[in-house]
Every structure is written in structure tokens, then in C-alpha cells.
N, C-alpha and C positions, 0 to 999 in steps of 0.2 A: 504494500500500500504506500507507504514511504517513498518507496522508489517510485512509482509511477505520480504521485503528488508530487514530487520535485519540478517535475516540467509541467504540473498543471497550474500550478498559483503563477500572480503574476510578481513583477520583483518592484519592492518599493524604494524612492531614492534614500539614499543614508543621511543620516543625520548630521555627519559630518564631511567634508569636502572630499577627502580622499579615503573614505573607507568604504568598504563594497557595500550594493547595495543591499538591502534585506528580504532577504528568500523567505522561502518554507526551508527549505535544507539547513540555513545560519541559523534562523531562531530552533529549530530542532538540536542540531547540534549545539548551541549554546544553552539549552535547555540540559539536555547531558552532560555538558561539563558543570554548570552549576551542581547538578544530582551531584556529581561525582566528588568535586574540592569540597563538600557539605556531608561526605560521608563520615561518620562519628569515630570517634577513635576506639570506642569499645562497644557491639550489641548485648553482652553478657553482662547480668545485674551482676554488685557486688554479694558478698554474703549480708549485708550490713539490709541493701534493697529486698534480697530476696525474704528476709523477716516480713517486710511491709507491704510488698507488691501482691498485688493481686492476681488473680488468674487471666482476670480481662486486659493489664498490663504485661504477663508475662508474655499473651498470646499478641499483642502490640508490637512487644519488643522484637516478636519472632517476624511478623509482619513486616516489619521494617528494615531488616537482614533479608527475608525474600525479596523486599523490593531494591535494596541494593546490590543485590546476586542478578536480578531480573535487567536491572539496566547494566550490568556488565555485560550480559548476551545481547541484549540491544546492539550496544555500542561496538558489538562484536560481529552482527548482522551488518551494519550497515558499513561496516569494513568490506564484507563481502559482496557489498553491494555497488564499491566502489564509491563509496559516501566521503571515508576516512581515509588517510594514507595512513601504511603503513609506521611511517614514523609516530603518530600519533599511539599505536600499537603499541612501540616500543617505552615510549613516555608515560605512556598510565601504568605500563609493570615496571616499569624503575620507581614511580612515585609507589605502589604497594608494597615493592619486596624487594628494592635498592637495596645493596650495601649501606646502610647507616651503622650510629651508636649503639643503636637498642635494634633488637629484634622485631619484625614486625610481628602488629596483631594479628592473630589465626583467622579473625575474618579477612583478611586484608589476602592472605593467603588463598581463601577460600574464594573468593573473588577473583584471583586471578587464575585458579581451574576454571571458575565457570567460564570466563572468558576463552581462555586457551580450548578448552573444548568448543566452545560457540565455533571457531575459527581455525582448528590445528590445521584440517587438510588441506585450505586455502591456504593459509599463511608457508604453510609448505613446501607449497608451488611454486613460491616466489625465493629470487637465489638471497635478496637481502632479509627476505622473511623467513628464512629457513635458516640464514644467519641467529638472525634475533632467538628464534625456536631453543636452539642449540645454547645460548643466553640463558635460556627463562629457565628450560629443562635442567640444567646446572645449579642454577641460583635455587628451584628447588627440591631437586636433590640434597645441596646444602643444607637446606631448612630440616627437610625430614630426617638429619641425622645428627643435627645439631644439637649438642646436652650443656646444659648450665653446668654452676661453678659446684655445684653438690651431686654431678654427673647420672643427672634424672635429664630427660629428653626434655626440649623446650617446648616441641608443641604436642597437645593430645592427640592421641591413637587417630580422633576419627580424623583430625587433619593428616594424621602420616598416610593416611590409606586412600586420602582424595588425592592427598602426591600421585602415590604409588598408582592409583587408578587411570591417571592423565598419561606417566608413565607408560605404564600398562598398553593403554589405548593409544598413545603413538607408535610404541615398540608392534602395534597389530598392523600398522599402517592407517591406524584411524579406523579402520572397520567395527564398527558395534556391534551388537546383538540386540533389537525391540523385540517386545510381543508384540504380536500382528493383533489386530481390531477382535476384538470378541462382542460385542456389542448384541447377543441374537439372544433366540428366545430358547427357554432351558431343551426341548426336544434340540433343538439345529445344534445347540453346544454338545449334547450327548453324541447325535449324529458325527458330528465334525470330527470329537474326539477320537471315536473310531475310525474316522479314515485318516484321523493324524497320526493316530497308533500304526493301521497297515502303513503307512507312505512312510515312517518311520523303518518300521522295520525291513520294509523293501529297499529303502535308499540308502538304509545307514545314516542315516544323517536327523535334528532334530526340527520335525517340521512345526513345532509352535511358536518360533523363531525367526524373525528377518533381518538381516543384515543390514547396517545403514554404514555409510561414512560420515561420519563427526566432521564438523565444519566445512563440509564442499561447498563452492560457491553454487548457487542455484545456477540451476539448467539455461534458464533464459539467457544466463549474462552472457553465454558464450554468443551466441545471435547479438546481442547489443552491441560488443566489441568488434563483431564481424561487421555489421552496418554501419559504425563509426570508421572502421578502416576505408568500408568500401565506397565510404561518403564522404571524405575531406575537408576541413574548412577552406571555404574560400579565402584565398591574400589578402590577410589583413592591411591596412594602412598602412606605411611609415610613419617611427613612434618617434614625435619627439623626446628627447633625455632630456627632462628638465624635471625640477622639484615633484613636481606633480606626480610624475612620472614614478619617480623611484618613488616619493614617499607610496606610491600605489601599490609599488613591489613590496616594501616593507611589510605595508598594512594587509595584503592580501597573504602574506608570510605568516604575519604574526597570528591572524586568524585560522588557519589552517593546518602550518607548521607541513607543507606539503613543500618537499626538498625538490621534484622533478617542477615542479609548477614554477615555482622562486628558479628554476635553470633555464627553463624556456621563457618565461618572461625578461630575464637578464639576454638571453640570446638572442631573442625577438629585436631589443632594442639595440643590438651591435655595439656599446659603447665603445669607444677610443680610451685611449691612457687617459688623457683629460675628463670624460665624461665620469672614468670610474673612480678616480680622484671626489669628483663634485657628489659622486654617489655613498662615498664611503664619509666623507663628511658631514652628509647629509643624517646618514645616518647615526652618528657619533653627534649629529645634536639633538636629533629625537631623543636617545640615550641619554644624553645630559640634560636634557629639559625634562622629561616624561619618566618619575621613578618606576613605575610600573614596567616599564618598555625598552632597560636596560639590559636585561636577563637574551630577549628576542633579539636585540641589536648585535650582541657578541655571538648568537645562534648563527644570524643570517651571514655574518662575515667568517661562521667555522664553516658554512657550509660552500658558500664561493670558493673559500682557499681548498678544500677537499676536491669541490667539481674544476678544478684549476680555472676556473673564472675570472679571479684576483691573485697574483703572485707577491710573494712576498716583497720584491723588491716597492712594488705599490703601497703594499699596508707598510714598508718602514718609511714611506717617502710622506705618508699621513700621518702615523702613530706616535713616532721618534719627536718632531716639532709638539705634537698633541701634548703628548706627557711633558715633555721638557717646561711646559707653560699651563700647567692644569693647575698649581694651586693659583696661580692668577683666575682662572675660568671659573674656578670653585665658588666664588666674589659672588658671582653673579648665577653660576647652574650649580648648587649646593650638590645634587646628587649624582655630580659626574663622574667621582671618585669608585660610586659604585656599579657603573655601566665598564666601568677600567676593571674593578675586579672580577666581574663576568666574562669578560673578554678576554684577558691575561688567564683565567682558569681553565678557559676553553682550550685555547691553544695551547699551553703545556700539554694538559691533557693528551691532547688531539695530536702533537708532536713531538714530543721530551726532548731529545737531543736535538732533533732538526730543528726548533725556536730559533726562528732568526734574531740573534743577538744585537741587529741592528735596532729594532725596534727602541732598547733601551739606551742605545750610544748617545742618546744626547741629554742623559739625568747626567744631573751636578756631581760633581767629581773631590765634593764637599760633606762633610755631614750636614742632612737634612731628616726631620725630621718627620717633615711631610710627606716625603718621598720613601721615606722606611714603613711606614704608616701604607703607605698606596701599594708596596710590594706584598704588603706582610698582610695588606686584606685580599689582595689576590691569591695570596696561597692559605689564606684562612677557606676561602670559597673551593679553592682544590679539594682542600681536605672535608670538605661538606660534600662536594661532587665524589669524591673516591676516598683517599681513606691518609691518616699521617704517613704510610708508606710511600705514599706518591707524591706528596710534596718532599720526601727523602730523598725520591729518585730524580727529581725534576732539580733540587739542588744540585745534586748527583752529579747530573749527567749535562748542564746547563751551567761551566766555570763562569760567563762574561756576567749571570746573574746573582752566584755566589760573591765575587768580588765587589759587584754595585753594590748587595744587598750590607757588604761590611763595610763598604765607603761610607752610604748615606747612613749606617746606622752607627757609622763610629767607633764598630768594635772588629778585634780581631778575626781571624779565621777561626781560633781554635773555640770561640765563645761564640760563634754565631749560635750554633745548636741551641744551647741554653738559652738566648735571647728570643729562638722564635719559639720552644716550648711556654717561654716565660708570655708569649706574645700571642697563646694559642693556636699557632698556624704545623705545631709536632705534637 
């Protein structure tokens, strides 16, 4: 139903200049991510509740874990429907069952079987989705064997067995077993039984059983991608590169977080050296003006430098001047500092030793205190994105960043360490 609604409503202008207009698809889709960033951090009363609650609240409580299992298959449909990208996929199971400080909560867990089942044998299809797969399956694996500090397992039996069953059901190839419809009247159930019985025993095999595969994309989609192939869009215009323009790429980015869309858009408009100079700063003041929209700013520029879109020599010919002059900018865009930390965390991450060192050749060569400040929350954010090992290795593996990081902070080589534990970034 969804799918064929998409193309029937019509699209209203947006509310503000450069962001897309509003669908039936956006307000859906934004309706599921609300669901989702409003999901509770525990459904299970404490002991403390379960004295006082009632039965019409416990069965509430249970109501309201089905309906957040319920929109995880949703939002797992409509992947296969071509609603979602992939990356999107990847971002709602890092947010439940990432690598953090604490263990996630066992519905959080459970939530993400119901999803991965909604979707295994589509997502499998796909070479970067079958990447991710390979991901998740890991991550929980991890989980179901994971025991506390008093070596009792972390999560309960029936969550290790919804692992194990996800597990399970990919190692089959995704093939399940239903029961077929019985719905009849008690004579046709007696009859039936007996010819389920002979067809059994004649075939060997059990006939009150159907086979399904778990997550295929519906039959249709393959006819829809064939008509879109064999139907082309017409030559678009030539696009002008002007503000407009990217802020459109940005904001059609940030809303969808669709990596292939943000590449043919960028390629659609062929920029020059110059244009993508005007782009990348463009960008870098959204970021610095808009707190909210500094996280998607350092996204959009991980993802140019991966689809080799943007080469390093370009982000140090922006970034290097940027920083060198960012607590001046600070005066005036307060929250630039942390569209810098998102973006310096990306890129380690995303490259360890390859960091083009230029980026930072133009911080002061002085103790500064601002500028140890601006490093030390870039790797505060590493270590919120992956773990103290990896802002180790990124020290590690990254001398021209070691060295800034004891210039502007004054101290030797042998005391850095202690400085950034002291700084929380180890």
C-alpha cells in the first residue's frame, strides 16, 4: 500500500527554501524515525513497578514493545521496497547494538532480529549489504556470548536463542518453515489430515509445512526495476553550482542519508576545482551555523572522499586555512568547534595512517590552548564513535598529529598519554 501511495499523493512545496518538498514517502518516513529516536530505554518494569502495576499496565507495557518490534519490520519493508537505503540499515543497528560503554538493552537487541529477519535475504543480495550482514551477525554473536564481571551471561536465555535463531535462519539460506492456512471446518481438517498423513509418508517429507524465505524482496519489485531500466529519464537540464544548488545536495543528504543519490547528484553537476572548493565551504558553514547539522556535514564530506569525489589535496586547501582561524570564527559561529570534531573523527576513523597531515600544517606551532581543546574533542568523538583503542591507534599511526597534539598542548611526548586520559579522549 505504501508503495503504490508514494506516487499517488501529490508533493507539497517545503517550508523552507532548499529542502525537498513534502511527500507521502518524507512524512512517513519521518514519522518512523520519530517512532524510532523515542524508543524507551527499558520495556521491562523494575521489581520496585512490578509490586504496583497492574495487569492492564503490564499488558500496556507488553503492547508497546510489540509496537516497537512492529515498526522495526516496517522500517524493514520499506527497505525492501526501495523506500530506504541501505545505509540507513546500517545506522539504526549501530544506534541499537554499536560498540559502546555499556551493553545494550535486550530489547534493543530484540529489535534488531526482528529487523534483520524482516530483510536478511534482501539485504543479502546486495555486495554492500551483505557486507553490513557479516557486521551485524558478528556484533551478535558477540552479544550472545558475552558474561559480566561475576561470569553469568549478560543477556537472558530467551534473547540468546533469538541470536541463535537469526543465526540459524541465515546459516539455512533464509528459508523458513510456516504452517500452511488451516482455517476449515472440523470434517475438511480430519479429511486433510489424512491425506497429509498418506502425502507424508509417500514423499518423505512433512506436508503441514511451507517453506518461505525470510526477507525477499516482493515479487513485483523485480518488474518495477525492469520498467525503470527500460524507461530512462529524460536529460535533465544543466545545473547550475551555486549555493542553492549544493545547499540542495546537502539537505536532500541529510534527509535520507542515501550515499548513491549525494554521488549522482554531485556528478550530475560536474563541478571544477573551484566549484568544489565553494561546495565544501559551503558546507563547513551550514556546520558552523546549524548545531544540529554538524554530525551530517563531516558524513557528507566522508562520503565524497571515499567515492573519490573530493581528494585530499582539496579538503587541505579548505580545512588547513579553516582551522588555523577557527577560534576567530568561534566569535561569531559558537558551534563550529563541534562540526570540527565530527569531521576530524570521521576521517581518522575512515583512514588512520592515510590522514593527510596537511590538513593540520597550519595550527600554531605554539602552545595553544584552544587548539589542544579542538584536537582532544575530536578524539573525545573517536572514542564515542569506536572505542579508547582507536584513538591509540590513530595517535599511533598518525606522528604529524602526535607532535601538534604536544606542541599546542605544551607537554612532552612521554606525558601526552596521561594528558589525554586526564582529558577523557583514553
Amino acid at each position: 500500500m505504501v508503495f503504490a501511495l508514494q506516487s499517488k499523493y501529490p508533493k507539497f512545496p517545503a517550508e523552507n527554501e532548499n529542502d525537498k518538498p513534502q511527500t507521502f514517502t518524507r512524512v512517513l518516513l519521518n514519522t518512523c524515525q520519530t517512532e524510532f529516536e523515542n524508543l524507551p530505554t527499558s520495556f521491562e518494569p523494575t521489581a520496585e513497578e512490578l509490586k504496583t502495576m497492574s495487569p492492564e499496565d503490564l499488558h500496556k507495557k507488553k503492547k508497546e514493545k510489540d509496537k516497537a518490534k512492529a515498526n522495526m519490520k516496517f522500517i524493514g519493508n520499506l527497505f525492501l521496497r526501495q523506500l530506504l537505503a541501505v545505509k540507513v540499515i546500517g545506522q539504526v543497528v549501530y544506534e541499537l547494538i554499536g560498540i559502546k560503554d555499556v551493553p545494550p538493552e535486550e530489547h534493543k537487541i530484540e529489535c534488531v532480529c526482528e529487523l534483520l529477519t524482516a530483510i536478511g535475504h534482501g539485504l543479502d543480495e546486495q555486495e554492500h549489504g551483505k557486507k553490513l550482514m557479516l557486521q551485524f551477525t558478528a556484533r551478535l554473536m558477540e552479544l550472545k556470548r558475552s558474561v559480566g564481571s561475576d561470569g553469568k551471561a549478560t543477556f537472558s536465555k530467551r534473547v540468546q536463542f533469538q541470536i541463535q535463531d537469526l543465526l540459524d535462519l541465515r546459516a539455512n539460506g533464509w528459508a523458513k518453515k510456516m504452517f500452511k492456512e488451516t482455517a476449515k471446518k472440523t470434517s475438511e481438517i480430519r479429511n486433510d489430515l489424512n491425506a497429509e498423513a498418506k502425502l507424508k509418508a509417500k514423499k518423505g517429507q512433512d506436508a503441514m509445512f511451507v517453506t518461505q524465505i525470510a526477507g525477499a524482496k516482493p515479487a513485483y519489485m523485480e518488474s518495477v526495476m525492469k520498467e525503470a531500466r527500460n524507461n530512462p529519464r529524460k536529460e535533465a537540464p544543466k545545473i547550475e553550482w551555486d549555493a542553492t544548488y549544493v545547499k540542495k545536495v546537502f539537505s536532500y543528504y541529510a534527509s535520507d542519508r542515501d550515499e548513491k543519490q549525494l554521488e549522482n547528484m554531485w556528478k550530475e553537476g560536474a563541478p571544477n576545482t573551484s566549484q568544489i572548493k565553494f561546495a565544501l565551504e559551503t558546507f563547513l558553514d551550514i556546520g558552523f551555523n546549524e548545531k544540529t547539522k554538524g554530525e551530517a556535514v563531516a558524513e557528507v564530506i566522508e562520503v565524497l572522499m571515499k567515492s573519490r569525489l573530493l581528494s585530499w589535496v582539496t579538503l587541505d586547501e579548505i580545512l588547513a586555512p579553516t582551522l588555523e582561524t577557527l577560534e576567530d570564527t568561534k566569535i561569531d559561529a559558537p558551534m563550529c568547534d563541534i562540526c570540527i570534531h565530527a569531521l576530524l573523527a570521521r576521517l581518522w576513523q575512515a583512514y588512520g595512517r592515510d590522514f593527510s597531515a596537511g590538513i593540520l600544517g597550519r595550527l600554531p606551532k605554539e602552545e595553544s590552548d584552544f587548539h589542544w581543546k579542538l584536537l582532544a574533542g575530536a578524539l573525545r568523538k573517536l572514542r564515542e564513535r569506536q572505542s579508547a583503542d582507536a584513538v591509540q591507534r590513530v595517535i599511533d599511526s598518525v606522528p604529524q598529529l602526535r607532535d601538534i597534539m604536544c606542541t599546542v598542548g605544551g607537554c612532552k611526548s612521554a606525558d601526552l598519554r596521561k594528558r589525554l586520559q586526564d582529558d577523557g579522549c583514553l
